[in-house]
C-alpha positions as CSV (number, residue, x, y, z in Angstrom):
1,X,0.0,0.0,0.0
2,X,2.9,2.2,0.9
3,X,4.8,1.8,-2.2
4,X,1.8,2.0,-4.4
5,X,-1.0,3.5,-3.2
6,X,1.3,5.7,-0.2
7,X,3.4,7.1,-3.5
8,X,0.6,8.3,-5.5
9,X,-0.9,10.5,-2.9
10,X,2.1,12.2,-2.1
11,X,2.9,12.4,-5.9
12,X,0.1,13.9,-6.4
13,X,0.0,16.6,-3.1
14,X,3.6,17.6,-3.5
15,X,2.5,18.5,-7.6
16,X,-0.6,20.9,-6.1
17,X,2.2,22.3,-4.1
18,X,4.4,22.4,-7.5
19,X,1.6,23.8,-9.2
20,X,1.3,26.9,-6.8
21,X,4.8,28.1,-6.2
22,X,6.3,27.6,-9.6
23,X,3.6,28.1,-11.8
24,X,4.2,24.8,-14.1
25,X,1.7,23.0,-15.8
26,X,0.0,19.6,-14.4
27,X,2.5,17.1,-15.9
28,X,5.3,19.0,-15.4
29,X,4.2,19.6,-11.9
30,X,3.4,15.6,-11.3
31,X,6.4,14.6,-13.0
32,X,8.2,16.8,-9.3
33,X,6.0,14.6,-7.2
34,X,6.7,11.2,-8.6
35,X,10.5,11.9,-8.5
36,X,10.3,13.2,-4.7
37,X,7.8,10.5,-3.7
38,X,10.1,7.6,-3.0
39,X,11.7,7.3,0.6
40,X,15.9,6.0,0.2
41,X,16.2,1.9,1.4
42,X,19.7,2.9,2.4
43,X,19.1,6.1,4.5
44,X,15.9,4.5,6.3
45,X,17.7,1.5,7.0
46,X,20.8,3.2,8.3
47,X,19.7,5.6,10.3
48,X,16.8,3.1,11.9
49,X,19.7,0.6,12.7
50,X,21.7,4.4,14.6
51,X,19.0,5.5,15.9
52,X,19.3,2.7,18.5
53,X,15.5,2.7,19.8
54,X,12.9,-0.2,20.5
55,X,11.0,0.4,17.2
56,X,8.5,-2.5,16.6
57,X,9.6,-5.0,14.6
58,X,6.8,-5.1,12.4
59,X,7.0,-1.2,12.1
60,X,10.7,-1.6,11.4
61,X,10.0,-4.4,8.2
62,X,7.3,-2.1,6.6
63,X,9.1,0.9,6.2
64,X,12.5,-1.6,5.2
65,X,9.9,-2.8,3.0
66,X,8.5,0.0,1.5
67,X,11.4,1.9,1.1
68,X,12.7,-0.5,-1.5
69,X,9.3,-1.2,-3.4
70,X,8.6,2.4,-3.8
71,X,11.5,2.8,-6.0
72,X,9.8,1.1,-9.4
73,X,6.4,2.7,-8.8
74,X,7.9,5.6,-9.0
75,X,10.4,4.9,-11.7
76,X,7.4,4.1,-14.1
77,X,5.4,7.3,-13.1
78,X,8.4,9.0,-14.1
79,X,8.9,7.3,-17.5
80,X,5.6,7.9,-18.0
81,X,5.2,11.2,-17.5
82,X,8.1,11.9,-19.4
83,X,7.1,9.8,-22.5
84,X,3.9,12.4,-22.1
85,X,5.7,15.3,-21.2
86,X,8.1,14.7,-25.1
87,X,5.5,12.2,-27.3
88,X,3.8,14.1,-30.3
89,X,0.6,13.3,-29.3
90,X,0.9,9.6,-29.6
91,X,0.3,8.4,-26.0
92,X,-2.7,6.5,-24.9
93,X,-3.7,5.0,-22.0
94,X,-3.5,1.6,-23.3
95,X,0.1,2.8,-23.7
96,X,0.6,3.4,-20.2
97,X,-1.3,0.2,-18.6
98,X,1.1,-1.8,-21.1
99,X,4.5,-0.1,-19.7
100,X,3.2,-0.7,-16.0
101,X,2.2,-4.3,-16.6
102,X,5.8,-4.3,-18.2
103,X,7.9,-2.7,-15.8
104,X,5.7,-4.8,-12.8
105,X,5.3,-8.0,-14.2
106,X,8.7,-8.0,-16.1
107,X,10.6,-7.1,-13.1
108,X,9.3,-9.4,-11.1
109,X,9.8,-12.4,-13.2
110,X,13.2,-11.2,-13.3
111,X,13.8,-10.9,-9.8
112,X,12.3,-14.4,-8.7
113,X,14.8,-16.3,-11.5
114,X,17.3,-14.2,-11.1
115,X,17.3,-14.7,-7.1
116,X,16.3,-18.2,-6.7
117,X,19.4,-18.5,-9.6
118,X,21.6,-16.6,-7.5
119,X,20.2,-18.9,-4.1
120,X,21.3,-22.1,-6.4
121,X,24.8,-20.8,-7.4
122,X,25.5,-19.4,-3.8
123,X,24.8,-22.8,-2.2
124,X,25.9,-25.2,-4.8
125,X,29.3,-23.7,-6.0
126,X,32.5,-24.4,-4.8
127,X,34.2,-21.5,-4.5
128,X,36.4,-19.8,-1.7
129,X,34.8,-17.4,0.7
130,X,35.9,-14.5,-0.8
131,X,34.4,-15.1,-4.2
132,X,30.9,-15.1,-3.2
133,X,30.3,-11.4,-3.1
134,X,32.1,-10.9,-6.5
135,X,29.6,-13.6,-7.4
136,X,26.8,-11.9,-6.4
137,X,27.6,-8.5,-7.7
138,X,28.0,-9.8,-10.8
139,X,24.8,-11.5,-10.9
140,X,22.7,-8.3,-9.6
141,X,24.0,-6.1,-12.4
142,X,23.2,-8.8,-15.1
143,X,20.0,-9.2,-14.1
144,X,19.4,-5.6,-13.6
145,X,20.9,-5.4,-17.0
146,X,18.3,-7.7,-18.7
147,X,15.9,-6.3,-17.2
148,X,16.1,-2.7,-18.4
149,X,17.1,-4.3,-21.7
150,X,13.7,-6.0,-21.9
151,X,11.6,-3.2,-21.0
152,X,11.3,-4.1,-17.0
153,X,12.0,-2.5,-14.0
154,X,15.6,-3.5,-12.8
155,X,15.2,-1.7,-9.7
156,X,12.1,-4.1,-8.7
157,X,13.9,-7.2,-9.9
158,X,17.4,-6.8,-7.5
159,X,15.5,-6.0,-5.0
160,X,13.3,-9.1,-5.1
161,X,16.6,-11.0,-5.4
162,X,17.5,-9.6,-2.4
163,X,15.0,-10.8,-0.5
164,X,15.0,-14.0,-1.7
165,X,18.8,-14.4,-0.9
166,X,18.4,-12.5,2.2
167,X,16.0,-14.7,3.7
168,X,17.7,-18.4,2.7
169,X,20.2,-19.3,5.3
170,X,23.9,-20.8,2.8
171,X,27.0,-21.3,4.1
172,X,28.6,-17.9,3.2
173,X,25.8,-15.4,4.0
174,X,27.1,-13.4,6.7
175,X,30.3,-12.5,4.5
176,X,27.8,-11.4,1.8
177,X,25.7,-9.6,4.2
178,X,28.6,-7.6,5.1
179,X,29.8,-6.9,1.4
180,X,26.3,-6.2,0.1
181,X,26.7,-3.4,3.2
182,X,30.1,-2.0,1.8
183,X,28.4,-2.7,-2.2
184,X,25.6,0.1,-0.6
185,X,28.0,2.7,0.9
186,X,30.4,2.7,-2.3
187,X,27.4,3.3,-4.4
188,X,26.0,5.6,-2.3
189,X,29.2,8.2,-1.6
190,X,29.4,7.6,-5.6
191,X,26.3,8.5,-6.6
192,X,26.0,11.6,-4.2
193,X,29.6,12.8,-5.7
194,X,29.0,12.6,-9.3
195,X,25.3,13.8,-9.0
196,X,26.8,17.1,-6.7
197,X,28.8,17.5,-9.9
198,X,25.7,18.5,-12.2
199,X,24.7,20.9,-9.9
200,X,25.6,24.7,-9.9
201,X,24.9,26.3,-6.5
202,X,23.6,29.8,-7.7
203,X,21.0,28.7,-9.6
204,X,19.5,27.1,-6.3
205,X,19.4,30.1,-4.2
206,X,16.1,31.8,-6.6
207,X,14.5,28.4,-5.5
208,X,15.6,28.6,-1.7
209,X,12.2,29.1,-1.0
210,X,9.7,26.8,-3.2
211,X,12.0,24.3,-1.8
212,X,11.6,25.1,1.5
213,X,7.7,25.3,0.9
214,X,7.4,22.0,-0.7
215,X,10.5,20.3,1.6
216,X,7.6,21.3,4.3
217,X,4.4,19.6,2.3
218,X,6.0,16.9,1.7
219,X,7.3,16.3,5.2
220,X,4.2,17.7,7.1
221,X,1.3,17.2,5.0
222,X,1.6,14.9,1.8
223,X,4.1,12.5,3.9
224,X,1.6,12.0,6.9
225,X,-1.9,11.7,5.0
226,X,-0.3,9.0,2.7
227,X,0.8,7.1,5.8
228,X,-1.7,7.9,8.0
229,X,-4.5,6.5,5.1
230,X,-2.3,3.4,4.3
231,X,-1.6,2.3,7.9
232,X,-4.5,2.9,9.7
233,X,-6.2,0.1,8.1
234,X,-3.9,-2.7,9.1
235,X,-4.3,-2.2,13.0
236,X,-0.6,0.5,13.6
237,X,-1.2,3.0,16.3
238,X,-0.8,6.3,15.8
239,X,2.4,6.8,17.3
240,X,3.6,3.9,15.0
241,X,2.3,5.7,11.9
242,X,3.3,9.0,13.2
243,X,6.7,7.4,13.1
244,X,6.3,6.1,10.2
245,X,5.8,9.6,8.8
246,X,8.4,11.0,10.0
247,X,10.8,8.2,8.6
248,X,10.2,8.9,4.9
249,X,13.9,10.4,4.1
250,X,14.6,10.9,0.4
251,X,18.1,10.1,-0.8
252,X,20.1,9.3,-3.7
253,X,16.9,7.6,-5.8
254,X,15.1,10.9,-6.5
255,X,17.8,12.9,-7.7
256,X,18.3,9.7,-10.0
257,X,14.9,9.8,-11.4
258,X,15.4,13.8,-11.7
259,X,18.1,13.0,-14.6
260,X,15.8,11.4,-16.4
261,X,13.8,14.0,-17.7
262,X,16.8,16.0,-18.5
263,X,18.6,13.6,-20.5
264,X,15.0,13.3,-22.2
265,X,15.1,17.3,-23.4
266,X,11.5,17.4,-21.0
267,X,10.2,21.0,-20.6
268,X,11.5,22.8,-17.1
269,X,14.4,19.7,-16.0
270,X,16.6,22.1,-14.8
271,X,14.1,23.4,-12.5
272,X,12.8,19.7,-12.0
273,X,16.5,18.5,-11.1
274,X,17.4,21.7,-9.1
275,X,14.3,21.3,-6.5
276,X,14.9,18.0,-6.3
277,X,18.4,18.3,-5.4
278,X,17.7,20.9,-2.8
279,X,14.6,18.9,-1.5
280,X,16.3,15.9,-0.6
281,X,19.1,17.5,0.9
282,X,17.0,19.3,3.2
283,X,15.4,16.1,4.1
284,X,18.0,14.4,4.7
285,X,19.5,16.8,7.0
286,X,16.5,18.0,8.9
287,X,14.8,14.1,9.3
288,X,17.7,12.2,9.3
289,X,19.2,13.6,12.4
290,X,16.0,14.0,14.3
291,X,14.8,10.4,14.2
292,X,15.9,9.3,17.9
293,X,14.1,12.5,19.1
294,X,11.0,12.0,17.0
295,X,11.0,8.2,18.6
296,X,11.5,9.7,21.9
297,X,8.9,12.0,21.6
298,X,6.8,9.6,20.2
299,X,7.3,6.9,23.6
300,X,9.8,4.4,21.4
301,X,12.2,3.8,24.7
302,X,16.2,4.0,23.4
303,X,18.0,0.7,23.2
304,X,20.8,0.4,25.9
305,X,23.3,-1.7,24.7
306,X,23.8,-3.9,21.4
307,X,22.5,-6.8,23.8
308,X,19.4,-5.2,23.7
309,X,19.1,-5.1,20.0
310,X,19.8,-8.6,20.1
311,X,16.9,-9.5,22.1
312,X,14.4,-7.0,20.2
């Protein structure tokens, strides 16, 4: 629901807000939300794991969860609304239900042979130790590969051979545990450096404040109601789901998607990349080092030793 339903409504409040205080048209204006929509796997997870307080467990999984599944429902609104945004006139709606069943369907395929593959080659091949990551690596990029090749979403189809692999207990798993971790970090400090490069500081200050307006919808308004709607249903209290609000950091994926509709030639990327930049920055900054205080506030008790973790 989260990654699905949860991404549309804040797609779609975070564009009103778009709408307002830069004067864009709809699609232009959606195409903001759906790239600031997604929450980061790697910041929530992180900063959960250093935040060091007794979260629920089932809390903790659903926004894990979420923040990886979110990522291809909002790579296809993106791809769609870019194919809109630069098409003569020669999308339909048929067009767009075939990309999503594409994307979905095609990743997921993916993901479950590629994984259960993965599982097979992990547990069956004898290799040293140190050759299983390498192994690994290799396999999530071909498959990610493929999958982008075919027309799928790659994003959804590593991530389900994540889980699969994450879940199945083989010989070498803690090793790959740890190297996945380090895979992650690399990526990340990567990604942040060489997407920093394509952005020129002055031109951010005439935006200082639309992102700071829709920094605050998105972390006060569109981030809560989609929560708050989603949650409620399945029995979380409301200090869970006001939690759960509050953990909805944006990270490296956005400013990803952002580069899309530039290297498309869409109308207004360079304000669409710019925002987003400064958006998640902001985020990150201003959520990411308040979570222990928001779960304090919010009765979560702070862990008191590593033991303690252990037992929750």
């Amino acid at each position: 629901m989260l990654a699905t339903v949860g991404v549309a409504v804040t797609a779609g409040i975070v564009s009103a807000t778009a709408v307002w205080f830069f004067g864009i048209p709809w699609t232009d204006a959606l195409l903001i939300g759906a790239v600031l929509a997604p929450t980061d796997a790697a910041a929530v997870n992180t900063l959960l794991r250093a935040a060091r307080v007794a979260i629920p467990n089932r809390l903790t999984a659903t926004l894990e969860v979420e923040s990886g599944l979110n990522d291809p429902m909002s790579v296809f609104l993106t791809v769609l609304l870019v194919e809109m945004l630069t098409s003569s006139g020669g999308f339909t709606t048929a067009h767009g239900i075939t990309l999503f069943l594409e994307e979905m369907v095609g990743g997921a395929v993916a993901g479950l042979l590629g994984g259960y593959a993965l599982l097979r080659l992990l547990r069956k091949l004898p290799v040293p130790p140190s050759i299983y990551p390498v192994l690994a690596l290799t396999c999530v990029l071909l498959v990610f590969g493929a999958a982008q090749t075919l027309g799928a979403s790659g994003f959804l189809a590593v991530y389900l051979m994540g889980l699969i692999v994450g879940v199945n207990l083989f010989e070498s798993h803690a090793a790959l545990v740890y190297a996945a971790e380090a895979f992650a970090w690399l990526a990340q400090i990567a990604l942040f450096l060489m997407l920093g490069l394509l952005v020129t500081p002055h031109r951010l200050l005439p935006l200082a404040w639309p992102i700071l307006a829709i920094t605050a919808v998105l972390i006060l308004v569109a981030r809560p109601v989609a929560v708050f709607g989603c949650l409620i249903p399945f029995g979380f209290s409301a200090r869970e789901t006001g939690f759960a609000s509050w953990v909805g950091l944006r990270g490296a994926v956005p400013i990803y998607l952002a580069i899309i509709p530039v290297l498309a030639g869409s109308p207004n990327a360079a304000l669409l990349f710019g925002s987003t930049f400064g958006v998640v920055i902001v985020s990150l900054i201003l959520q990411g080092w308040t979570i222990p205080l928001a779960a304090r506030i919010l009765g979560f008790r702070k862990l008191a030793s590593d033991v303690d973790a252990g037992v929750r």
